[in-house]
N, C-alpha and C positions, 0 to 999 in steps of 0.2 A: 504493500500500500504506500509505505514511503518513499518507492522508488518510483512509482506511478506518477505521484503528485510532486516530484522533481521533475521527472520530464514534462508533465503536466503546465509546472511553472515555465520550465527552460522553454517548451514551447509558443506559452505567452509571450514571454521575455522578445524571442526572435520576432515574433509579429507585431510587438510595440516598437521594435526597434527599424523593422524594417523600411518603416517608413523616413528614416532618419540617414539610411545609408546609399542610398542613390538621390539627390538632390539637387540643386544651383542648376537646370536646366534650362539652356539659353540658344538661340540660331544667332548663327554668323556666315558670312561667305567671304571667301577667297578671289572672289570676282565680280562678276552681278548679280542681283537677286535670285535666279532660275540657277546658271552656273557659277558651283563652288558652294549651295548650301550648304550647311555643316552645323549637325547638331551637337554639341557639346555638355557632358553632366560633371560633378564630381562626385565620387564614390570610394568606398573604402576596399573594394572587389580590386583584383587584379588581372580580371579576364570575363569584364563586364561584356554583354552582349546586346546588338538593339535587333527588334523582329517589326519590321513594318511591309504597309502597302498603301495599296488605295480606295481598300474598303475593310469592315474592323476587322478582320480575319487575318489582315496582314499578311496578304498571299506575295507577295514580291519576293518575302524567307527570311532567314535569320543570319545574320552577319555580326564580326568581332567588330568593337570600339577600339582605337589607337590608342592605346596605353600612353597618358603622360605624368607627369608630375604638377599637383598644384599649389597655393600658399598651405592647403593641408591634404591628406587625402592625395587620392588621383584623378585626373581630369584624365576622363576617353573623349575620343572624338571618332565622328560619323559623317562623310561626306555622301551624301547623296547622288548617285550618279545618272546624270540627266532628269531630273524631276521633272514630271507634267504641271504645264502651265493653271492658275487658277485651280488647284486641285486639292481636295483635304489629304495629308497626310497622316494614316493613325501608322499608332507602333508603341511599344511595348520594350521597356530595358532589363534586361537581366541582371539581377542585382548579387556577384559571384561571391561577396561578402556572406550574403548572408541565404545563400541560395535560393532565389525567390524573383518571380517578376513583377515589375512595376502592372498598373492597372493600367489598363488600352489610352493612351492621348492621342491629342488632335493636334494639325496645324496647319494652315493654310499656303499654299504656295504665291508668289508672284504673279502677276501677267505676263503674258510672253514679254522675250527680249525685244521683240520688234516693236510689241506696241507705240499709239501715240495720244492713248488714255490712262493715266497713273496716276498714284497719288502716295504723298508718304508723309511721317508727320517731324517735324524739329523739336527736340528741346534738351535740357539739361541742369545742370545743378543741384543735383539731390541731393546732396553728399553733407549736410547736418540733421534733417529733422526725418525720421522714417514714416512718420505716421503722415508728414506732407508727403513724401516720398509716393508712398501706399496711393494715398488720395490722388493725385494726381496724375501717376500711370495708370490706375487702377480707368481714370474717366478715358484717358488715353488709347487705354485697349479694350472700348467702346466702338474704336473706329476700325474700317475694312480695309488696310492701308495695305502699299507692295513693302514698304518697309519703313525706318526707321531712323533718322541723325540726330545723332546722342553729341550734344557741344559740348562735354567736359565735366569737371569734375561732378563725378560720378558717387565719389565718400571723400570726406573730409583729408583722410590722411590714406593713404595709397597704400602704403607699408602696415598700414592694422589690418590683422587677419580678421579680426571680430565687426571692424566697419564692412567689409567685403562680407561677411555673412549676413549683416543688418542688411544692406543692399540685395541682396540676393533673394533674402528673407520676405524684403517688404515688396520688393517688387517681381514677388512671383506670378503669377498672374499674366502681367507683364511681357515679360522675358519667355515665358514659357509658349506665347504667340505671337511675339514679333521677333522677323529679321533686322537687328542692331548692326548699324557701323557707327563707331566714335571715332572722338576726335580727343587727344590729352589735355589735360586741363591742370592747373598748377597745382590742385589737390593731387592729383594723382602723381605729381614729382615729388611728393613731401617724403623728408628720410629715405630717399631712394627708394620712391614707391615705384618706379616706373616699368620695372622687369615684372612685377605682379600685374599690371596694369597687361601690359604685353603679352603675354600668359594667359591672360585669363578672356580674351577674347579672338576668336577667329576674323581676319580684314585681308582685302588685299595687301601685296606685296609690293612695293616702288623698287625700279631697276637697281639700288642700293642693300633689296632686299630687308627693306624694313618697313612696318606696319604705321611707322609715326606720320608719314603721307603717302598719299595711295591715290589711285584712281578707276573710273570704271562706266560702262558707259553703259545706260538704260537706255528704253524707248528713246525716245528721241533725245535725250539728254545726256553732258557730260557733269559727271559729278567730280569734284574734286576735294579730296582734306590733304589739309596745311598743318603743319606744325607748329604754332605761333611759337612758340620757346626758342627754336631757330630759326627765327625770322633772315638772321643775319648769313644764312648761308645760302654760298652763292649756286653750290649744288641745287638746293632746294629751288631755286629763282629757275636757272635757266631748266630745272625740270617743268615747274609751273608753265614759263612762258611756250616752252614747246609742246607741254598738250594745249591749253589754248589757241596757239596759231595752230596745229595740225588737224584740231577737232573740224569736224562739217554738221557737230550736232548740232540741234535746231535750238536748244535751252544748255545752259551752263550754271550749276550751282555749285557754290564754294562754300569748304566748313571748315572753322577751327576756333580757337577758344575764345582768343582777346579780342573785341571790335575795336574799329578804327575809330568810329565815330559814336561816341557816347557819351549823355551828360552826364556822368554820377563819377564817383569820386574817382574813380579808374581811368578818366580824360586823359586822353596823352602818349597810352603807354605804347600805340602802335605809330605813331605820328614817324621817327627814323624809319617808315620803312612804307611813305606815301608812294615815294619817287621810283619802289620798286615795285611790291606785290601790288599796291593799288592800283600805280601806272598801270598794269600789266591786264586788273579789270576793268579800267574803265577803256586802254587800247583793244581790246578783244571782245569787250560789250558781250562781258558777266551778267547774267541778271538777278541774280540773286545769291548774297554772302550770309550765313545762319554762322550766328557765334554766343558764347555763352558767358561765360564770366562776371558777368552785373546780372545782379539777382533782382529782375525785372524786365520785362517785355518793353521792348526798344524798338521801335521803328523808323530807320531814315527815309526824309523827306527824298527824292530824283538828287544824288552825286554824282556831279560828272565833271573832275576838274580839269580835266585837257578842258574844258571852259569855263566854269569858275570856281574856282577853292574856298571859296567864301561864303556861296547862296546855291542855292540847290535848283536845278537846270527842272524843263517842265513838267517832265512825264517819265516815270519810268519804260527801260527798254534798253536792246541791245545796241541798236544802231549810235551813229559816231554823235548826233545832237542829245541824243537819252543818256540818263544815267540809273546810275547803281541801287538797286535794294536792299540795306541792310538789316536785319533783323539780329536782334540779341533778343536770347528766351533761353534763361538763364534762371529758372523760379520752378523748380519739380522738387523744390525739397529743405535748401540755401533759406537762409533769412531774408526777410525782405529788405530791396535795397530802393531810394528811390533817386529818380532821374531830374534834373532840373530843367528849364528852358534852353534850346539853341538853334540856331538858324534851319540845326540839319535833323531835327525830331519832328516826327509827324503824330506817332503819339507812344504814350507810354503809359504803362501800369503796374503796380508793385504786384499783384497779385500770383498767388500760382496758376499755371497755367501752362497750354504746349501748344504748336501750330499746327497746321495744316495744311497744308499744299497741294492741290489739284491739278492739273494738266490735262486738258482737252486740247490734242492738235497745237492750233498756236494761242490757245486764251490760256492762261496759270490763275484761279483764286487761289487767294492766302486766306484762311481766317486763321482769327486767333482766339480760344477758349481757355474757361477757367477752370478751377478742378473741380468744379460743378457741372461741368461741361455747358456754361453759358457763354454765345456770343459775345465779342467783346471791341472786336475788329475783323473787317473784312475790306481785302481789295481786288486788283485784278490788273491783270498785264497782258496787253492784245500786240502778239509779234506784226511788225509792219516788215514791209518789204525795204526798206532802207535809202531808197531810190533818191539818186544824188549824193546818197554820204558814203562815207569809206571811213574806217575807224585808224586810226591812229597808228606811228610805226614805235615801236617799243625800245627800239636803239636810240630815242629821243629822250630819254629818262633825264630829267634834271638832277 
């Protein structure tokens, strides 16, 4: 009888636990939405398994995770090879720890590559309060989106294993239904946070083979992330300016931490590096730059200083008389921070909150909502044919 009700317990034991040892489950890719998906868990198994398809049965079969190493535990990883466009994927992880499989999930895949209907949403700064954190992905993955740009700091201090489990924690839900690409944020360089940081997410690779700026091309659009940290390299510069000029995509979005242009106490800190990277968007008619860092939704008025540095040109857009859209949304978690009056804000709001972005063909709405998921701002950008203008030669950098 006593030896019954030990295995009895031990039996409980493993199924209270089980649910504790395969966890942090997140999508990332290697390239675009569709190719290079890659699901990623951490686990305490060392020959974790995942079993999926494209309907619950999981008929596609069963395949080994990539064994790696993570801040604990081990991270497997699962590249999906050729996934169907628009399509649920369910599947099921083997959990080798503790001999056992996870219960059947879901995830949604991207639109085709080719599409020229997409949508995906901005935001960042979770990285103090979890319960904002929670709230406001939580309204986030609300939406049907192809994916996800994540501007930076992510947790407070890079290097706490315990902040990365809060993060993971809170924004299960989350993570567990969106395709994530980030961009580094100063949090996550704290105490040499930045190898966990790197680690701990799957992104393209840049010809230096490094994750800290990448690029990759959707429907009709070039996406690009920057490094703001090294701004000052010249590597980084002349990789920037050569996908821009080489791109023929019809939309070009740029992500990375610091903005250039913000009223809150942060003013300034990209200003050394107008003459390069900005030259470089408003020569090659960027339309839109998503950055995080001011814990507050930030919107620029039309930049375009190949014509004036000072006051903001009429209309956003790509061509050589339009200028640039800045957004900072920078409030999923961060304290609130707020913005003052300048020439080059169209509006702002301390609130939490994340974007939106749409793309039909050639119109983009942005809105912007709260973690209530209430309206807050809403605009729109209709591509013209450019007729007469020429945009700018980049060898002209002041």
């Amino acid at each position: 009888m006593k030896r019954y009700l030990f295995v009895l317990i031990l039996a409980l034991f493993s199924c209270s636990t089980g649910a504790q040892s395969v966890q942090h489950i997140r999508f990332g890719s290697s390239s675009d939405p569709l190719n290079g998906l890659t699901i990623t868990w951490q686990s305490k198994g060392t020959s974790d398994r995942i079993w999926w398809g494209y309907t619950p049965v999981c008929e596609k079969g069963e395949f080994a995770g990539i064994m790696r190493s993570g801040y604990t535990d081990n991270l497997f990883d699962y590249a999906f090879s050729s996934p169907a466009a628009n399509a649920t994927i369910y599947y099921k992880i083997y959990d080798s720890h503790l001999r056992t499989w996870t219960a059947v999930k879901t995830f949604k895949t991207a639109s085709p590559v080719t599409t020229n209907n997409y949508s995906f949403i901005a935001l960042g700064d979770s990285r103090s309060f979890m319960a904002d954190w929670k709230k406001t992905s939580d309204a986030a993955n609300t939406r049907d989106v192809d994916m996800v740009l994540f501007t930076g700091d992510t947790v407070a201090d890079g290097s706490d294993n315990s902040a990365w489990d809060n993060w993971f924690d809170h924004g299960k839900s989350f993570l567990e239904n969106k395709l994530i690409y980030y961009t580094i944020g100063n949090c996550e360089l704290k105490n040499n946070g930045e190898a966990k940081y790197i680690n701990n997410f799957i992104m393209p690779l840049n010809p230096s083979n490094s994750k800290l700026y990448y690029s990759f091309n959707y429907g009709d659009a070039l996406f690009i992330c920057l490094n703001s940290f090294d701004a000052k390299s010249a590597t980084q510069l002349d990789w920037l300016v050569n996908a821009l000029k080489n791109t023929t995509q019809t939309w070009k979005f740029v992500l990375f931490h610091q903005p250039f242009f913000t009223a809150t106490k942060d003013a300034g800190q990209m200003d050394p590096f107008l003459n390069t990277w900005w030259k470089a968007f408003d020569d090659y008619g960027v339309d839109m730059i998503f950055n995080g860092h001011n814990h507050c939704y930030e919107r620029s008025k039309p930049i375009n200083r190949n014509i004036n540095s000072t006051a903001p040109v009429a209309e956003y857009g790509s061509c050589a008389n339009q200028g640039r859209c800045e957004i900072a949304c920078g409030r999923a978690g961060a304290p609130p921070q707020t913005a003052g009056p300048g020439w080059f804000v169209e509006i702002s709001k301390a609130d939490l909150h994340y974007t939106l972005i749409k793309v039909n063909g050639k119109t983009l709405t942005c809105e912007a909502y709260d973690a209530n998921n209430l309206l807050f701002d809403r605009f729109s950008i209709t591509k013209s044919s450019c007729a007469g203008s020429k945009s700018g030669d980049f060898a002209e950098k002041g």
